[in-house]
MOPAC internal coordinates of N, CA, C and O (Angstrom, degrees):
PM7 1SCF
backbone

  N    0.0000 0     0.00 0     0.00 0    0    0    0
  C    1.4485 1     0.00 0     0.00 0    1    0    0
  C    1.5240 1   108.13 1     0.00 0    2    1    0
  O    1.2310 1   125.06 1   -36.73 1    3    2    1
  N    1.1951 1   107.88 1   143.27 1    3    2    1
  C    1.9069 1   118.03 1  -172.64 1    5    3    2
  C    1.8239 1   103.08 1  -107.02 1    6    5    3
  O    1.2310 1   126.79 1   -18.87 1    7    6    5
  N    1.2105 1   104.54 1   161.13 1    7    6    5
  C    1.3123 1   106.10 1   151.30 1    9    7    6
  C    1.3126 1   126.33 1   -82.51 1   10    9    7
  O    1.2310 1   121.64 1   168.77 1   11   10    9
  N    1.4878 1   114.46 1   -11.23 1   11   10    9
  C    1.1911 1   111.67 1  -166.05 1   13   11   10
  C    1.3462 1    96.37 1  -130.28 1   14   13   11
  O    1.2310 1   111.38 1   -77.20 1   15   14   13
  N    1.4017 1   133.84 1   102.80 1   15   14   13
  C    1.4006 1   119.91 1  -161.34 1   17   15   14
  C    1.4893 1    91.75 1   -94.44 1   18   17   15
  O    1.2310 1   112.59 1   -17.72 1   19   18   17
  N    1.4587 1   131.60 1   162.28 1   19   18   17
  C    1.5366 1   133.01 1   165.67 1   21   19   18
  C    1.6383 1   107.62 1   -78.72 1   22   21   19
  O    1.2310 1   138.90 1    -9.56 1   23   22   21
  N    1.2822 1    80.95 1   170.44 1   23   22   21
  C    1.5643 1    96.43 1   169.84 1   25   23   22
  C    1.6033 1   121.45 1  -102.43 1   26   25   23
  O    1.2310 1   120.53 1   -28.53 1   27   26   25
  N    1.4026 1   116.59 1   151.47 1   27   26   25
  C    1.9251 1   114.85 1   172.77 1   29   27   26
  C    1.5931 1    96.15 1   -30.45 1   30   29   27
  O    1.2310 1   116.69 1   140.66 1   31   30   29
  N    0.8544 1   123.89 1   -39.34 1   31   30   29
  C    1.7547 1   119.86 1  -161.20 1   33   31   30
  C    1.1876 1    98.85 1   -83.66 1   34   33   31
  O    1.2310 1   107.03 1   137.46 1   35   34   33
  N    1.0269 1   141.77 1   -42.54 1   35   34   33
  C    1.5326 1   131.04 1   165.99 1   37   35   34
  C    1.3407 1   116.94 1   -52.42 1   38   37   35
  O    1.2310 1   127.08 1   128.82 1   39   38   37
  N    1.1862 1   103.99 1   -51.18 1   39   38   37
  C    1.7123 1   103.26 1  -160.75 1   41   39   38
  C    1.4542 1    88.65 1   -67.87 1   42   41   39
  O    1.2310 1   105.74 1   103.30 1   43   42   41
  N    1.3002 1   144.06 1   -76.70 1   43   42   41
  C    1.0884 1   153.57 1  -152.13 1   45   43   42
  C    1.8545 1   108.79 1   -46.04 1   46   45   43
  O    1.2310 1   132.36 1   131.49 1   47   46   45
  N    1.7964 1    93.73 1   -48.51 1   47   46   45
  C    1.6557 1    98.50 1   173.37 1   49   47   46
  C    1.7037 1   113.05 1   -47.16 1   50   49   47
  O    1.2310 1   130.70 1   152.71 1   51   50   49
  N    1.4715 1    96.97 1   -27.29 1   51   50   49
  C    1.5308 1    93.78 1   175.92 1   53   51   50
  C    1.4513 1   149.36 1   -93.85 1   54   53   51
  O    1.2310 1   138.41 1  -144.53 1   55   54   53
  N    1.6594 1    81.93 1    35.47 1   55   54   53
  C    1.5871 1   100.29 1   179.38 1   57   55   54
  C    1.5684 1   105.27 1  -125.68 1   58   57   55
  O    1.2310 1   123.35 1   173.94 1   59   58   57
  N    1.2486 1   111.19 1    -6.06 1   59   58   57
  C    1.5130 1   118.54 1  -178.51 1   61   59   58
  C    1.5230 1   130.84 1    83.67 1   62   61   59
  O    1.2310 1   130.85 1  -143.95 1   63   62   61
  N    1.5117 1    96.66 1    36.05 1   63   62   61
  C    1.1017 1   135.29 1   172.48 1   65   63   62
  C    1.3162 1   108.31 1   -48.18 1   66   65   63
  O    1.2310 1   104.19 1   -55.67 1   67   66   65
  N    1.7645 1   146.77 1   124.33 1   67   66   65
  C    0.9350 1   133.22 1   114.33 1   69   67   66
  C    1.7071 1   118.68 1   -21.85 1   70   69   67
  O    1.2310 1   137.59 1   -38.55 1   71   70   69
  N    1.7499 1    83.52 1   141.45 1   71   70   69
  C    1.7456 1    89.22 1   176.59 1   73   71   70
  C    1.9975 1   117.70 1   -79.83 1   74   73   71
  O    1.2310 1   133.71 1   167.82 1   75   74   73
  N    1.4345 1    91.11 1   -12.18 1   75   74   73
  C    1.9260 1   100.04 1   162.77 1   77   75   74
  C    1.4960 1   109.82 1   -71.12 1   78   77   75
  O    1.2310 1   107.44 1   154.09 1   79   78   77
  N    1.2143 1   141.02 1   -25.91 1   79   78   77
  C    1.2693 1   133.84 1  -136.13 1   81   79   78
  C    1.6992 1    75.89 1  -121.41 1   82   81   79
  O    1.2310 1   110.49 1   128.19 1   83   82   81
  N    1.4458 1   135.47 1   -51.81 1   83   82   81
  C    1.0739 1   117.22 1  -156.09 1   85   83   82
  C    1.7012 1   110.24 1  -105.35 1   86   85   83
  O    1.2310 1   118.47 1  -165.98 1   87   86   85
  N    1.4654 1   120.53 1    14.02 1   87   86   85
  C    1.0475 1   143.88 1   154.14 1   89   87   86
  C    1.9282 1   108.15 1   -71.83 1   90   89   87
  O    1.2310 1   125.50 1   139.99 1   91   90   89
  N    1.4349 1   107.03 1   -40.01 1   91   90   89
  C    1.6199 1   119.52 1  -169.93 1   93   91   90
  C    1.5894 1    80.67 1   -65.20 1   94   93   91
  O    1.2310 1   118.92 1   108.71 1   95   94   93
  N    1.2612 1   119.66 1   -71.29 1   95   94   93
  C    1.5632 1   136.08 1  -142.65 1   97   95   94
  C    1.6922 1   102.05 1   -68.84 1   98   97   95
  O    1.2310 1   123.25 1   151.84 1   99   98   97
  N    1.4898 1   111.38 1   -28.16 1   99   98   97
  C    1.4032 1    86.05 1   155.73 1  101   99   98
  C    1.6877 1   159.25 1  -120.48 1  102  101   99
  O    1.2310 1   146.82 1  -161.68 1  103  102  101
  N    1.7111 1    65.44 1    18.32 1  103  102  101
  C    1.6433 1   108.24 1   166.17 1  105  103  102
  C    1.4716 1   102.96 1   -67.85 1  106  105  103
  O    1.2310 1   123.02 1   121.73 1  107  106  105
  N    1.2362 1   111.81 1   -58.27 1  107  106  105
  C    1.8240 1   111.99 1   167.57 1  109  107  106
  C    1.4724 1   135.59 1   -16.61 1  110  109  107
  O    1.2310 1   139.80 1   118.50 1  111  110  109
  N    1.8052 1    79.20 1   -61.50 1  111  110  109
  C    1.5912 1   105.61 1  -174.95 1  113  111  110
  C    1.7055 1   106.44 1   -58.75 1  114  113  111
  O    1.2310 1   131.03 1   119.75 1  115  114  113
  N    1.5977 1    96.32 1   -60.25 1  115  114  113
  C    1.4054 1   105.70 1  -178.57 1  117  115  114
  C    1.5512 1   110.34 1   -33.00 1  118  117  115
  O    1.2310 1   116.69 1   112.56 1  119  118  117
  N    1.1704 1   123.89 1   -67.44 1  119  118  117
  C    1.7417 1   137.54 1   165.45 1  121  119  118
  C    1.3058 1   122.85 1    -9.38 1  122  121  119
  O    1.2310 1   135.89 1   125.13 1  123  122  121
  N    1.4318 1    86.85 1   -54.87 1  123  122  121
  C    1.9847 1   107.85 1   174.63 1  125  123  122
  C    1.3931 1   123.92 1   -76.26 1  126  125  123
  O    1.2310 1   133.41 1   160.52 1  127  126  125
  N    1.2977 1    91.68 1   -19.48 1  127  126  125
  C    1.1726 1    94.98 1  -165.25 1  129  127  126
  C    1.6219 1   125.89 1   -80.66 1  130  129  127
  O    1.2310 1   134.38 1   132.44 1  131  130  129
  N    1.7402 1    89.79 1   -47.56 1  131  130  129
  C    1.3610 1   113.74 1   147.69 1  133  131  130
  C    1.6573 1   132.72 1   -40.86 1  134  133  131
  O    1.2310 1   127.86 1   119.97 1  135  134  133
  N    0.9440 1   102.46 1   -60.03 1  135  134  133
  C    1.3105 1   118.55 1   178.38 1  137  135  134
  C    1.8522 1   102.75 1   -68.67 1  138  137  135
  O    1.2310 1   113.74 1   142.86 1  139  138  137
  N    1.1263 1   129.45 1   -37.14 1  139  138  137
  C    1.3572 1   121.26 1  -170.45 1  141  139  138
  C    1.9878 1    91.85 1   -77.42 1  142  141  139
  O    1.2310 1   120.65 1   153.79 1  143  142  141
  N    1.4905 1   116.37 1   -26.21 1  143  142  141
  C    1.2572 1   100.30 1   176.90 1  145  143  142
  C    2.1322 1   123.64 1   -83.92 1  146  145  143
  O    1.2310 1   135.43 1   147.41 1  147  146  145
  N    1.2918 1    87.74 1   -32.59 1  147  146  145
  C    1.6655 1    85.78 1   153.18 1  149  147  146
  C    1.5411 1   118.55 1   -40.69 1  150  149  147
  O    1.2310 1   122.56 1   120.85 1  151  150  149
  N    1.3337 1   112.70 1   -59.15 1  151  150  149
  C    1.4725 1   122.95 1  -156.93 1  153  151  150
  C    1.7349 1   107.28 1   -76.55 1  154  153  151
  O    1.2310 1   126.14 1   157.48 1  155  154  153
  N    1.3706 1   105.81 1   -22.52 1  155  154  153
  C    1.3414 1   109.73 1   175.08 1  157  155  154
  C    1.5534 1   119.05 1   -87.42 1  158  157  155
  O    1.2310 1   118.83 1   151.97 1  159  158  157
  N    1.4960 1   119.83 1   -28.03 1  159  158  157
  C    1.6632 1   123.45 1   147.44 1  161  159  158
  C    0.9617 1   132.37 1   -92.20 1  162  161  159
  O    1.2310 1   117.65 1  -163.05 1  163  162  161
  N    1.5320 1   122.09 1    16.95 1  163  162  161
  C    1.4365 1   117.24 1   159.37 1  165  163  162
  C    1.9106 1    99.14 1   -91.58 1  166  165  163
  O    1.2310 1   118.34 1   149.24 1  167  166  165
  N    1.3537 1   120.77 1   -30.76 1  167  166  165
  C    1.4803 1   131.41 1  -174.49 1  169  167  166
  C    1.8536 1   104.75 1   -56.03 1  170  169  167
  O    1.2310 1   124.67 1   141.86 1  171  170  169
  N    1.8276 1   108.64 1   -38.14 1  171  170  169
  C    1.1718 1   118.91 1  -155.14 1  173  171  170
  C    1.8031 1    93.98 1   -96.11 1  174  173  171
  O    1.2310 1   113.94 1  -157.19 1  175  174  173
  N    1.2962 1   129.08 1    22.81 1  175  174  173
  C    1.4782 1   136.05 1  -136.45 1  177  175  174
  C    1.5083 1    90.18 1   -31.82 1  178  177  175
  O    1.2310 1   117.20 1    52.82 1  179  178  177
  N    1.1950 1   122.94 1  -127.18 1  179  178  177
  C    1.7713 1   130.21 1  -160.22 1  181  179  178
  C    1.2965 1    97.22 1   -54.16 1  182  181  179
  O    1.2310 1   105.35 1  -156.67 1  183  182  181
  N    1.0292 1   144.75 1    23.33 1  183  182  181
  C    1.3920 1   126.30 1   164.57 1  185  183  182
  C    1.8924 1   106.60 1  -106.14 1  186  185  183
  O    1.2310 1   142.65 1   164.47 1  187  186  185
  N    1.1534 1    73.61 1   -15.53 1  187  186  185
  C    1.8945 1    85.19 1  -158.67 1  189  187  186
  C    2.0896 1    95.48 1   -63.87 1  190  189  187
  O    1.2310 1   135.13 1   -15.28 1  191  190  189
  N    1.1722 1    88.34 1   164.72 1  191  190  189
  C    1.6357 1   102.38 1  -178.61 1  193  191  190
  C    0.9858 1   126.64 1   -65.06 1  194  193  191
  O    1.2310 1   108.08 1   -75.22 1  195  194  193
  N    1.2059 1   139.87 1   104.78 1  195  194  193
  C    1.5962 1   107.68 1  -159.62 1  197  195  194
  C    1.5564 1   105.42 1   -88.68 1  198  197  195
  O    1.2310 1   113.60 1   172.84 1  199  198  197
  N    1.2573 1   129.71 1    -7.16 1  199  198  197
  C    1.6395 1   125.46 1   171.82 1  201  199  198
  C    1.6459 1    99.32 1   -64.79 1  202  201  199
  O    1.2310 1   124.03 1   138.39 1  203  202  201
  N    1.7477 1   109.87 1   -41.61 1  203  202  201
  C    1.5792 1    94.64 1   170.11 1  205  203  202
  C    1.5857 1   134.02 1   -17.08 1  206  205  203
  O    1.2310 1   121.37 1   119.70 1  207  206  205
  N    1.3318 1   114.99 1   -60.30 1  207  206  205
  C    1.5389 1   138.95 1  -172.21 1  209  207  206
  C    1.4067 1    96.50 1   -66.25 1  210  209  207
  O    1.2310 1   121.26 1   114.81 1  211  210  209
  N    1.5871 1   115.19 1   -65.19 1  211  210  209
  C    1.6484 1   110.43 1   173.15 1  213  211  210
  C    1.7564 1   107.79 1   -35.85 1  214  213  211
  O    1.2310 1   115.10 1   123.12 1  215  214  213
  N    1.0160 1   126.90 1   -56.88 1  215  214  213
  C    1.6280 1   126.83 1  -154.89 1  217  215  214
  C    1.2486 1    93.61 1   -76.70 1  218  217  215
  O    1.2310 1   103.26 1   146.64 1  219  218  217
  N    1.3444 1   148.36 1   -33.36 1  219  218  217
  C    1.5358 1   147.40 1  -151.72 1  221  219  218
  C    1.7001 1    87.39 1   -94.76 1  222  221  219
  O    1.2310 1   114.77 1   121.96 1  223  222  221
  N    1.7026 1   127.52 1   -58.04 1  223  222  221
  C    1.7078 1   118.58 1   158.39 1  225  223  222
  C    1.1919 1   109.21 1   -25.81 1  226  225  223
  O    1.2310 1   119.45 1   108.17 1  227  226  225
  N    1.2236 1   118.66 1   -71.83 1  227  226  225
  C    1.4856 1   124.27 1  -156.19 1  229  227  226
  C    1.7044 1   106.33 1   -57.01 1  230  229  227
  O    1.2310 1   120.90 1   144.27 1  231  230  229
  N    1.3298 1   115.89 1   -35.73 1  231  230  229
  C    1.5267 1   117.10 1   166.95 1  233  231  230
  C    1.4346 1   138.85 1   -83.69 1  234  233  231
  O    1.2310 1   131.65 1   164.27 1  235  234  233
  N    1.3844 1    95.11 1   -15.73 1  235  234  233
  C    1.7620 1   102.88 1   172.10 1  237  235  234
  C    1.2903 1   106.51 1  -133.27 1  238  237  235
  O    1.2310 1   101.60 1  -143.16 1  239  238  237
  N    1.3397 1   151.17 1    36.84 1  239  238  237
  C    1.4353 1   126.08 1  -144.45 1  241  239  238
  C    1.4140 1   123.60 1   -53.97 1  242  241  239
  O    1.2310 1   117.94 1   155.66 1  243  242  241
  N    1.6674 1   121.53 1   -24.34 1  243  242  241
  C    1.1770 1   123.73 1  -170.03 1  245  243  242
  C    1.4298 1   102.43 1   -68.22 1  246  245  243
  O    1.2310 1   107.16 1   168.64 1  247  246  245
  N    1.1591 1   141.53 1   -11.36 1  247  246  245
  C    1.2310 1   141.72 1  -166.37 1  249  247  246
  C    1.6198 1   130.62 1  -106.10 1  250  249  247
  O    1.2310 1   134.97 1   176.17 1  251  250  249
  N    1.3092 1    88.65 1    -3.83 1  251  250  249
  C    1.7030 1   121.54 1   175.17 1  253  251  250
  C    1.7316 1    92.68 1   -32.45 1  254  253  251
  O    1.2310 1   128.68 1   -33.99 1  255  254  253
  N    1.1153 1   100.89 1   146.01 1  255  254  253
  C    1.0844 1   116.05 1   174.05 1  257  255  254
  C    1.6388 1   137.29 1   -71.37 1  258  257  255
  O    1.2310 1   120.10 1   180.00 1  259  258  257

């Protein structure tokens, strides 16, 4: 464990990644990511977070529900 942990962009820079290819890949992530948090507060219905939904907008908006 570091004090300074990297970022996706590091690690990834360190395979010799074009910055198109690893811009795609974490545009991806972002996608999933979002979407895996929708799916996890719609599961939790009224319990679920509701800033959840805000933060999953804020990361994909086209995908709003």
């Amino acid at each position: 464990m570091t004090d300074h942990p990297r970022t996706a962009r590091q690690l990834l820079t360190d395979y010799c990644l074009s910055e198109g290819v690893i811009d795609g890949i974490l545009t991806i992530h972002a996608h999933q990511l979002a979407e895996q948090i929708r799916q996890d507060t719609t599961i939790m219905g009224e319990a679920g977070d509701q800033y959840a939904l805000l933060y999953a907008d804020l990361i994909d908006p086209e995908a709003q529900r």
